[in-house]
Backbone as a chain_set.jsonl record, in Angstrom:
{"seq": "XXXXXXXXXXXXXXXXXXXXXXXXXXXXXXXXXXXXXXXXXXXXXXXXXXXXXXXXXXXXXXXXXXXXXXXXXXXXXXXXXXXXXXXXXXXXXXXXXXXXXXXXXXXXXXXXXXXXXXXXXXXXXXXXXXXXXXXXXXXXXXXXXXXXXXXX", "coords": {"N": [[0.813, -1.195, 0.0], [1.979, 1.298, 0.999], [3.579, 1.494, -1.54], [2.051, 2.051, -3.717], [1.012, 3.999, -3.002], [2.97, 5.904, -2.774], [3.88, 6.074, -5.874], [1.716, 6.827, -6.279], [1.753, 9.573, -5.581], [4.184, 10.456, -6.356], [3.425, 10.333, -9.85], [1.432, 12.252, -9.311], [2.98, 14.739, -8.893], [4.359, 15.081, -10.77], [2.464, 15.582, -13.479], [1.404, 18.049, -12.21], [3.624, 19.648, -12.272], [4.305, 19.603, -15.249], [2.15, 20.543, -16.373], [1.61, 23.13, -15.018], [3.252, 24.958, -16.068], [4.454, 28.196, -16.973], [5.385, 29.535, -19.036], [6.021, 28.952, -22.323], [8.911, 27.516, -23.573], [9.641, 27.147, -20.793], [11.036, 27.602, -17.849], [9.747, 24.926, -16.357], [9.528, 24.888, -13.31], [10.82, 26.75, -10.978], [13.387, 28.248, -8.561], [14.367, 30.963, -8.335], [12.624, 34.192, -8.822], [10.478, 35.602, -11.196], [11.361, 38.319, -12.422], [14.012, 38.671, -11.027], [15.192, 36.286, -12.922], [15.159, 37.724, -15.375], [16.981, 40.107, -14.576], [19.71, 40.853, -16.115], [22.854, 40.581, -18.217], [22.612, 40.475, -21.431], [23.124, 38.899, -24.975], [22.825, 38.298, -28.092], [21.726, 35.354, -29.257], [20.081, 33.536, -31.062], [17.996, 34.796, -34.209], [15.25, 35.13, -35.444], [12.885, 35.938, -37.881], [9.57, 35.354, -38.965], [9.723, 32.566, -37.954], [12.229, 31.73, -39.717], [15.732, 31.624, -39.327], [17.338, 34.227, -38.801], [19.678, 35.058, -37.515], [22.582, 34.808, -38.601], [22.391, 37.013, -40.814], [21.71, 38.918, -38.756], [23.666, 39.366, -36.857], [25.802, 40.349, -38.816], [24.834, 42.707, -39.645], [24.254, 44.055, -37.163], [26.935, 44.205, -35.437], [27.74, 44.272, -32.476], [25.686, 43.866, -29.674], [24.378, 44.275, -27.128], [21.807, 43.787, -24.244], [20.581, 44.924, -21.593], [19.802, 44.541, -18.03], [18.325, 45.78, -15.577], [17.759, 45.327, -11.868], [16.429, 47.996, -10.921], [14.392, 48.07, -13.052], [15.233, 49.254, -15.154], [16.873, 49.441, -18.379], [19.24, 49.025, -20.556], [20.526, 49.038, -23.974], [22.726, 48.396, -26.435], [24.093, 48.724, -28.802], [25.89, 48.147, -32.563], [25.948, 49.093, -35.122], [26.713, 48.48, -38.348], [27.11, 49.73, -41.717], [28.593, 50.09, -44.747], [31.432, 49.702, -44.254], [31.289, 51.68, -42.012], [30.753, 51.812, -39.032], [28.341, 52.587, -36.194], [28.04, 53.238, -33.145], [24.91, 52.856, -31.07], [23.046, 53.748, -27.874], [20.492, 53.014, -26.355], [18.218, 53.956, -23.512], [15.817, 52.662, -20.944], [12.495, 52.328, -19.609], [11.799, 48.669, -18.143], [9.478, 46.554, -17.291], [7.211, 43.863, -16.642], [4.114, 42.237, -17.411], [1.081, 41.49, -17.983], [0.129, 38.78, -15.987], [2.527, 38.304, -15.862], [3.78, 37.324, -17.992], [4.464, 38.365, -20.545], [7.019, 41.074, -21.237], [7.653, 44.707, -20.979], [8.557, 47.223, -22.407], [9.614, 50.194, -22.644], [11.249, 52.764, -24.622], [13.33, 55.456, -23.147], [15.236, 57.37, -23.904], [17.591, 58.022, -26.449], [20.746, 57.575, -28.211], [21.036, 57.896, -31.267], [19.701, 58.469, -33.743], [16.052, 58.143, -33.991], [13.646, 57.371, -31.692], [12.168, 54.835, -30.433], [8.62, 53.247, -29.843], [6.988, 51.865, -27.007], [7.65, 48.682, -26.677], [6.369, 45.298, -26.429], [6.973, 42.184, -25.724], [5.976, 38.987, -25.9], [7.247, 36.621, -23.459], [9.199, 33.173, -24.251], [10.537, 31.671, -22.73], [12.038, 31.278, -20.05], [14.501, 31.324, -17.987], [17.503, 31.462, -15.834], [20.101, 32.154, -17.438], [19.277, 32.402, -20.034], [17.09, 33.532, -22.481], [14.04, 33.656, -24.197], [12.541, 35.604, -26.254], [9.295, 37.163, -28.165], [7.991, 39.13, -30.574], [5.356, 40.631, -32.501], [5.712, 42.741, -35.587], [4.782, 45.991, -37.036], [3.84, 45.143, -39.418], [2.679, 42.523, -39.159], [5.083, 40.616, -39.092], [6.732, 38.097, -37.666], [9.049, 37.811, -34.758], [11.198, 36.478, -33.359], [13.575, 36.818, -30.354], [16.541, 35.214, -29.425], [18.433, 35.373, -26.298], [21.385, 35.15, -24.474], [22.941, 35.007, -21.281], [25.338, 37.274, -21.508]], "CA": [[0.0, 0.0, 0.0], [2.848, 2.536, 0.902], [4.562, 1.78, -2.775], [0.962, 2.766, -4.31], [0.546, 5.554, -2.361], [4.33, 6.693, -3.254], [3.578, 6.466, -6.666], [0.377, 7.997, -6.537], [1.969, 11.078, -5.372], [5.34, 10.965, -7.978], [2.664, 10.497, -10.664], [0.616, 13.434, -9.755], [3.265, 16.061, -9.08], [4.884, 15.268, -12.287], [1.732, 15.824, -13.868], [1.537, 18.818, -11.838], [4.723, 20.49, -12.596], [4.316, 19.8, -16.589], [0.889, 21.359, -16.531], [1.569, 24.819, -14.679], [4.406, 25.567, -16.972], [3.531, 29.558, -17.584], [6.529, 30.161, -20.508], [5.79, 27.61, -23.309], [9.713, 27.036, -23.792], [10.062, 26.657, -19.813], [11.062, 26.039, -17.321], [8.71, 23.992, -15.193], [9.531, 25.412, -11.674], [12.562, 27.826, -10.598], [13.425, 28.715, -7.097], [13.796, 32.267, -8.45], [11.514, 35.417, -8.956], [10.788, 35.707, -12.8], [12.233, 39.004, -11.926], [15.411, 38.229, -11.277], [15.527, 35.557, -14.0], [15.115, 39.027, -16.105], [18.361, 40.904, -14.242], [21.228, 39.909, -16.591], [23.804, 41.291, -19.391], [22.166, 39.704, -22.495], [23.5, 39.255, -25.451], [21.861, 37.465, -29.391], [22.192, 34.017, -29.627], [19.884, 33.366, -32.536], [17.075, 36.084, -34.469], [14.292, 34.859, -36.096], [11.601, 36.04, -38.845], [9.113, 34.185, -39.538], [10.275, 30.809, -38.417], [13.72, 31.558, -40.527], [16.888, 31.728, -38.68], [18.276, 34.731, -39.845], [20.992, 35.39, -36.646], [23.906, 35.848, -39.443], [22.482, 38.401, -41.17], [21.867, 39.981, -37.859], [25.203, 39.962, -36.788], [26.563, 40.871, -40.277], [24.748, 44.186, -39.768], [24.28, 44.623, -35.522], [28.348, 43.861, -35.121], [27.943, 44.45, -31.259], [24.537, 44.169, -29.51], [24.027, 43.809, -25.436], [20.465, 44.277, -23.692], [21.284, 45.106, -19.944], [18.284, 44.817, -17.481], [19.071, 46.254, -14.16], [16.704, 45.594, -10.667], [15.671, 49.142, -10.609], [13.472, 47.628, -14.008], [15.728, 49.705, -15.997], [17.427, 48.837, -19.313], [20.259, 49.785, -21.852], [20.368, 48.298, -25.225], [24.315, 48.939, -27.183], [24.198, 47.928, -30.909], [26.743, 49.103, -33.03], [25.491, 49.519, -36.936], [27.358, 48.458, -39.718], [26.708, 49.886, -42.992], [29.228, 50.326, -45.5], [32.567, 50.069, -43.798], [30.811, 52.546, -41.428], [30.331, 51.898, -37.501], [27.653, 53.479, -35.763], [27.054, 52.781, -32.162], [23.671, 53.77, -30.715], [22.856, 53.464, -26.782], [18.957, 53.135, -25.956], [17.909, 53.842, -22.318], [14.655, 52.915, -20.921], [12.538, 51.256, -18.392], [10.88, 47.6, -18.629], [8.369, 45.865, -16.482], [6.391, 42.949, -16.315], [2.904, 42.677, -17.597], [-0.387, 40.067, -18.731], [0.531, 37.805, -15.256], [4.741, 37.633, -15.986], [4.266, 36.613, -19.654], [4.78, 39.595, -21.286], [8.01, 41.919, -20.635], [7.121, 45.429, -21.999], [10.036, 47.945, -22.633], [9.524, 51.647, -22.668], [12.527, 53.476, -24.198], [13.57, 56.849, -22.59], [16.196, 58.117, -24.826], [18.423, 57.104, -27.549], [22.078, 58.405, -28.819], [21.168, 58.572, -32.435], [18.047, 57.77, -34.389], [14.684, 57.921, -33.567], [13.119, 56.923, -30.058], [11.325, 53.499, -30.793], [7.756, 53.523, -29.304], [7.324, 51.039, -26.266], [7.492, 47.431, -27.343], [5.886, 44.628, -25.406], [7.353, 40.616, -25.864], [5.978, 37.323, -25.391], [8.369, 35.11, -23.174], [8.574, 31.96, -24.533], [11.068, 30.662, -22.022], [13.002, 32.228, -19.132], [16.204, 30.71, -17.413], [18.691, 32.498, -15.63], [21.275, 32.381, -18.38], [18.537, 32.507, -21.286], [15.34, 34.262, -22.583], [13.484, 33.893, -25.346], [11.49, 36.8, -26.463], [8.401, 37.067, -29.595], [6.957, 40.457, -30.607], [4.853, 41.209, -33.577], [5.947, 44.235, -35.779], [3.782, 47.071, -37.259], [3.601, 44.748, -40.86], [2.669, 41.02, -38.767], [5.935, 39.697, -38.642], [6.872, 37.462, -36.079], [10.148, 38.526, -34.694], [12.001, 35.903, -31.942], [15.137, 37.099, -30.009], [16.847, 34.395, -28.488], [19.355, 35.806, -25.476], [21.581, 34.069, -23.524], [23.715, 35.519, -20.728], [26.819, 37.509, -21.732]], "C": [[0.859, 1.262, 0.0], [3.632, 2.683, -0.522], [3.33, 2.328, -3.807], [0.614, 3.73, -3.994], [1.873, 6.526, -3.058], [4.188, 7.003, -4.38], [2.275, 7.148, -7.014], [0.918, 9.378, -7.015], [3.549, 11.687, -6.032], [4.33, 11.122, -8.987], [1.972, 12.349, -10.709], [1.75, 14.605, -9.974], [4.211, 15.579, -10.585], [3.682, 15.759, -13.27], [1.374, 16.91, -13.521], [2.734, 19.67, -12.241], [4.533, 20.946, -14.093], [3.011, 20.911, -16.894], [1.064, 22.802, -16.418], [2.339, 25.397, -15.595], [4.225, 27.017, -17.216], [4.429, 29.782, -18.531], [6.164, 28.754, -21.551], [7.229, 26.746, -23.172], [9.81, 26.519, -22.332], [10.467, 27.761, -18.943], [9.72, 25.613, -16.727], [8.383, 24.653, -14.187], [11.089, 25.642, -11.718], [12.035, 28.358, -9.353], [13.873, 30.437, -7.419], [13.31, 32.952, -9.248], [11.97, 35.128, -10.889], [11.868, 37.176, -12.632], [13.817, 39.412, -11.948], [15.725, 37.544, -12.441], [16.102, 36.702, -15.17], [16.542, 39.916, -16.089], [19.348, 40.125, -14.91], [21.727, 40.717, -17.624], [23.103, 40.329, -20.426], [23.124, 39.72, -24.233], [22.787, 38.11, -26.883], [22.374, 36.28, -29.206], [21.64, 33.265, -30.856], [18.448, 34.085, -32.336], [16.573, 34.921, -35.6], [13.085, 35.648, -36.676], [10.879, 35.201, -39.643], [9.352, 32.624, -39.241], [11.627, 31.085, -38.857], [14.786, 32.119, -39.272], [17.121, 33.103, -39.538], [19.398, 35.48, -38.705], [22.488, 35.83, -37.458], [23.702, 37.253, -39.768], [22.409, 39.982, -39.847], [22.617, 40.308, -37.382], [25.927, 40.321, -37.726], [26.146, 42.714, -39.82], [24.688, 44.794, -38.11], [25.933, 43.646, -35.119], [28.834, 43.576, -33.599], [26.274, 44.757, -30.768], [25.124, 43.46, -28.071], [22.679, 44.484, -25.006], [21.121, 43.448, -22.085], [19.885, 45.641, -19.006], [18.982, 45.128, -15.974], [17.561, 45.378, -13.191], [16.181, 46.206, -10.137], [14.48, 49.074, -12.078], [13.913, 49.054, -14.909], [16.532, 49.124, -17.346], [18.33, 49.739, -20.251], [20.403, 48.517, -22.833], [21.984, 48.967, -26.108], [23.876, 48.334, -28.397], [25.106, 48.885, -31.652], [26.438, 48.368, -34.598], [26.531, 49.326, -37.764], [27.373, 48.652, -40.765], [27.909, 50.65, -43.841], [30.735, 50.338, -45.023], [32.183, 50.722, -42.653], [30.275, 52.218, -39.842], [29.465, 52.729, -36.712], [27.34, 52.551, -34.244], [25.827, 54.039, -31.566], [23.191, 53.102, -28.938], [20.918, 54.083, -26.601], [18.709, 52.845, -24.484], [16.401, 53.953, -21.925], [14.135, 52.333, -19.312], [11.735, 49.885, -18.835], [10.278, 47.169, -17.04], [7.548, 44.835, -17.23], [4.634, 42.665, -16.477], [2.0, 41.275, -17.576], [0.327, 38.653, -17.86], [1.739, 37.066, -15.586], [4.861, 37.252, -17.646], [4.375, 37.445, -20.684], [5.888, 40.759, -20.642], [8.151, 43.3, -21.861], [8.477, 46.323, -21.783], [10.051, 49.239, -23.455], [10.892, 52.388, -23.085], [12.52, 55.213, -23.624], [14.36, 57.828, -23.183], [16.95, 57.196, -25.546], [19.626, 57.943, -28.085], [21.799, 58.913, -29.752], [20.23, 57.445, -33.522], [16.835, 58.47, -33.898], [14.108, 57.19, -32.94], [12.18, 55.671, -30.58], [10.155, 53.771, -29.768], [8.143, 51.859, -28.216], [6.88, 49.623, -27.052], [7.024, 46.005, -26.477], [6.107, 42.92, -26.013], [6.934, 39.895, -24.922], [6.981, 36.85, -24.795], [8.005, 33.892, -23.452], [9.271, 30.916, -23.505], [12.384, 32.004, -21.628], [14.025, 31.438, -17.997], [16.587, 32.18, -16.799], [19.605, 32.875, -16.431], [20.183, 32.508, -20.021], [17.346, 32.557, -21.413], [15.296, 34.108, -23.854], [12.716, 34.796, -25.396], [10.954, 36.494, -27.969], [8.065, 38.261, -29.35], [6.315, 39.944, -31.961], [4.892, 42.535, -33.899], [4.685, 44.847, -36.108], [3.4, 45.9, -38.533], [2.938, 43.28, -40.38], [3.908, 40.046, -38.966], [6.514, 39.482, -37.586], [8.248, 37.331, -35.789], [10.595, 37.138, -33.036], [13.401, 36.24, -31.762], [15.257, 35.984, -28.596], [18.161, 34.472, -28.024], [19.9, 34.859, -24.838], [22.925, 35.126, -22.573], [25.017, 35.625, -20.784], [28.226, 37.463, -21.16]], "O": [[0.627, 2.182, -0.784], [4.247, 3.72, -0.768], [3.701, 3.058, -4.726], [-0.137, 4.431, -4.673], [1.744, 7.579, -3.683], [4.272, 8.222, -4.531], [2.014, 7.892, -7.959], [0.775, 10.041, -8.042], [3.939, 12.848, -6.156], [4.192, 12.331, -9.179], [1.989, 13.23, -11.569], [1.655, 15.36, -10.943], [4.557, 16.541, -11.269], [4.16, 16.576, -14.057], [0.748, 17.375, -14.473], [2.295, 20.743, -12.658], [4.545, 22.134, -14.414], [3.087, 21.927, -17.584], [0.809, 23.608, -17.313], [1.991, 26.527, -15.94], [3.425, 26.996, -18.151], [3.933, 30.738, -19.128], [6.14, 27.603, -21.114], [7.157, 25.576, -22.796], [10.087, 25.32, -22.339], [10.22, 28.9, -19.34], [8.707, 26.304, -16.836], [7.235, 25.046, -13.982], [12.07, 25.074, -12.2], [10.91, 28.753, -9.046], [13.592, 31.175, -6.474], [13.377, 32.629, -10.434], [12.956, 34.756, -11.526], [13.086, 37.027, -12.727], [14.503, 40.169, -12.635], [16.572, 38.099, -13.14], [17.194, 36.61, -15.731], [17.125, 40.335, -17.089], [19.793, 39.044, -14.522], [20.99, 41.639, -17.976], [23.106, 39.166, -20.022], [23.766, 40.741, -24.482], [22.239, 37.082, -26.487], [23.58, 36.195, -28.975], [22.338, 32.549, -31.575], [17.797, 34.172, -31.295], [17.219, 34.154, -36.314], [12.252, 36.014, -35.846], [11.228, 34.535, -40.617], [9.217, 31.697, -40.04], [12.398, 30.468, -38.123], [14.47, 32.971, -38.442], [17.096, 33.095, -40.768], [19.955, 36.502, -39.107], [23.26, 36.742, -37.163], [24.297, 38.264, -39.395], [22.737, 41.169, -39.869], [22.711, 41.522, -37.202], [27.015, 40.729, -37.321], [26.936, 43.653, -39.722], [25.073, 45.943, -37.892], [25.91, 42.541, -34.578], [29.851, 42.944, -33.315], [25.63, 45.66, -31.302], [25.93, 42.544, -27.907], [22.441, 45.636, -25.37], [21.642, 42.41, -21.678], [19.193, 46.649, -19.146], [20.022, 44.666, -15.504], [16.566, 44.94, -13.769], [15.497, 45.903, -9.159], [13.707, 50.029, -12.165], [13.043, 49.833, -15.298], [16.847, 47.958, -17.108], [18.123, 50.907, -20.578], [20.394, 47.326, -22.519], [22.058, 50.186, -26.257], [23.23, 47.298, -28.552], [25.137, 50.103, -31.474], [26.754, 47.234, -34.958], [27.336, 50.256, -37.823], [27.732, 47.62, -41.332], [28.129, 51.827, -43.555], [31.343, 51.241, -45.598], [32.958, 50.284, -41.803], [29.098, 52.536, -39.666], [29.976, 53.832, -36.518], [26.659, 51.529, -34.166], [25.771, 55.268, -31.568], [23.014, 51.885, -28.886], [20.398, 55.193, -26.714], [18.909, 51.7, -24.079], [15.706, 54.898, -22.298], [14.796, 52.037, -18.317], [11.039, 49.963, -19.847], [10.703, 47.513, -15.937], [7.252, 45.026, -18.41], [3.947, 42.96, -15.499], [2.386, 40.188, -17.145], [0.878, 37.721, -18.447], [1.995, 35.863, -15.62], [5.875, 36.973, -18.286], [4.358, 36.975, -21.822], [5.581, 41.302, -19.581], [8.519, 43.214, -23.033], [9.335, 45.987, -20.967], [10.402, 49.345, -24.63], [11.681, 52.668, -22.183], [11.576, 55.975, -23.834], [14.177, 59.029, -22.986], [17.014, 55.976, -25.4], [19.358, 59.102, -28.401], [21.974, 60.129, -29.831], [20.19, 56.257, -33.838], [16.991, 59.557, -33.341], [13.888, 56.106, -33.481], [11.309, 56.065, -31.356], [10.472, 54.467, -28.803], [9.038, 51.039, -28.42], [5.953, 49.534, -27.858], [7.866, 45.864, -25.59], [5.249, 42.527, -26.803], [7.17, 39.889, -23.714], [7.882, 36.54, -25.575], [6.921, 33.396, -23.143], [8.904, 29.752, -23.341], [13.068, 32.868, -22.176], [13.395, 31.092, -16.998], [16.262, 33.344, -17.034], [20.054, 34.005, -16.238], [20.782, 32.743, -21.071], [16.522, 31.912, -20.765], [16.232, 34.333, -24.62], [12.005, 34.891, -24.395], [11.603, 35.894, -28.826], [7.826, 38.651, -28.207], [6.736, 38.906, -32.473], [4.456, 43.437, -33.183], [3.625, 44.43, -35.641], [2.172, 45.822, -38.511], [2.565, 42.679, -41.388], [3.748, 38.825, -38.996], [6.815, 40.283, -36.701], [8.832, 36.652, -36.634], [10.132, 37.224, -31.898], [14.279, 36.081, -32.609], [14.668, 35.853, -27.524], [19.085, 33.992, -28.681], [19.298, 33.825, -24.547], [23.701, 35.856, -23.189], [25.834, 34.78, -20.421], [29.185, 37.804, -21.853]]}, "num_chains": 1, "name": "protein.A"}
C-alpha cells in the first residue's frame, strides 16, 4: 500500500509540474523570482523572422549588440550599426516591467544616442532561465520577430 501511495503522489506532481508551466519554452519550476531571472547582461544568440533563422544576417549588420536589465526595471540596449565600412554605435535607455501575469516583458525606451526613439514594445516570453530568454513580438507589418538571449 505505501509503494501505491508513493507512486500515486510521484505520478501526480509530475503531472503537476508539466501542466503549470507559464513560458511555453520553460522552465517547469525555478526557485527564483521571474524578476530576477530578467536581471542579466544579455546578449543574441539566434534572431528569427518568420520561423527563418536569420541570426547571421543579424550579426553581419548589428556587429555588437548587449540588452542590460538592471533591478531598478531599468534597461540599456548597445548595438553598433554596420553599414558600409561605417560603424555606428547607438545606446537606448529605458525602463521595462512585467505585464499580462509575468508573460509579457514590456520595454519603454527613454532616450536614444542617435536615431529615432522606438515607441514602447511589449514581448511574449517563450522561455526564461537564468542564463537565457526567449522573447516574440509582432511588428507594425505582422511579422513574427524571436530574439533568443543568452547571458553575456
Amino acid at each position: 500500500m505505501k509503494r501505491l501511495f508513493a507512486l500515486f503522489c510521484i505520478i501526480t506532481s509530475v503531472m503537476l509540474l508539466t501542466e503549470c508551466k507559464k513560458y511555453p519554452e520553460g522552465p517547469s519550476i525555478s526557485f527564483r523570482t521571474k524578476k530576477a531571472r530578467i536581471i542579466n547582461s544579455w546578449k543574441m544568440s539566434k534572431y528569427l523572422e518568420n520561423n527563418v533563422d536569420l541570426t547571421t544576417n543579424f550579426n553581419s549588420v548589428f556587429t555588437n549588440f548587449s540588452f542590460v536589465t538592471s533591478k531598478d526595471e531599468e534597461y540599456k540596449i548597445i548595438k553598433t550599426v554596420s553599414v558600409f565600412s561605417t560603424n555606428l554605435t547607438t545606446t537606448e535607455i529605458g525602463s521595462w516591467n512585467l505585464a499580462s501575469n509575468k508573460k509579457t516583458l514590456n520595454v519603454t525606451p527613454i532616450s536614444i544616442s542617435a536615431g529615432t526613439l522606438p515607441s514602447t514594445t511589449s514581448f511574449q516570453i517563450l522561455k526564461l532561465y537564468e542564463n537565457e530568454i526567449w522573447l516574440r513580438s509582432i511588428d507594425s507589418n505582422g511579422k513574427i520577430i524571436e530574439y533568443h538571449l543568452v547571458s553575456a
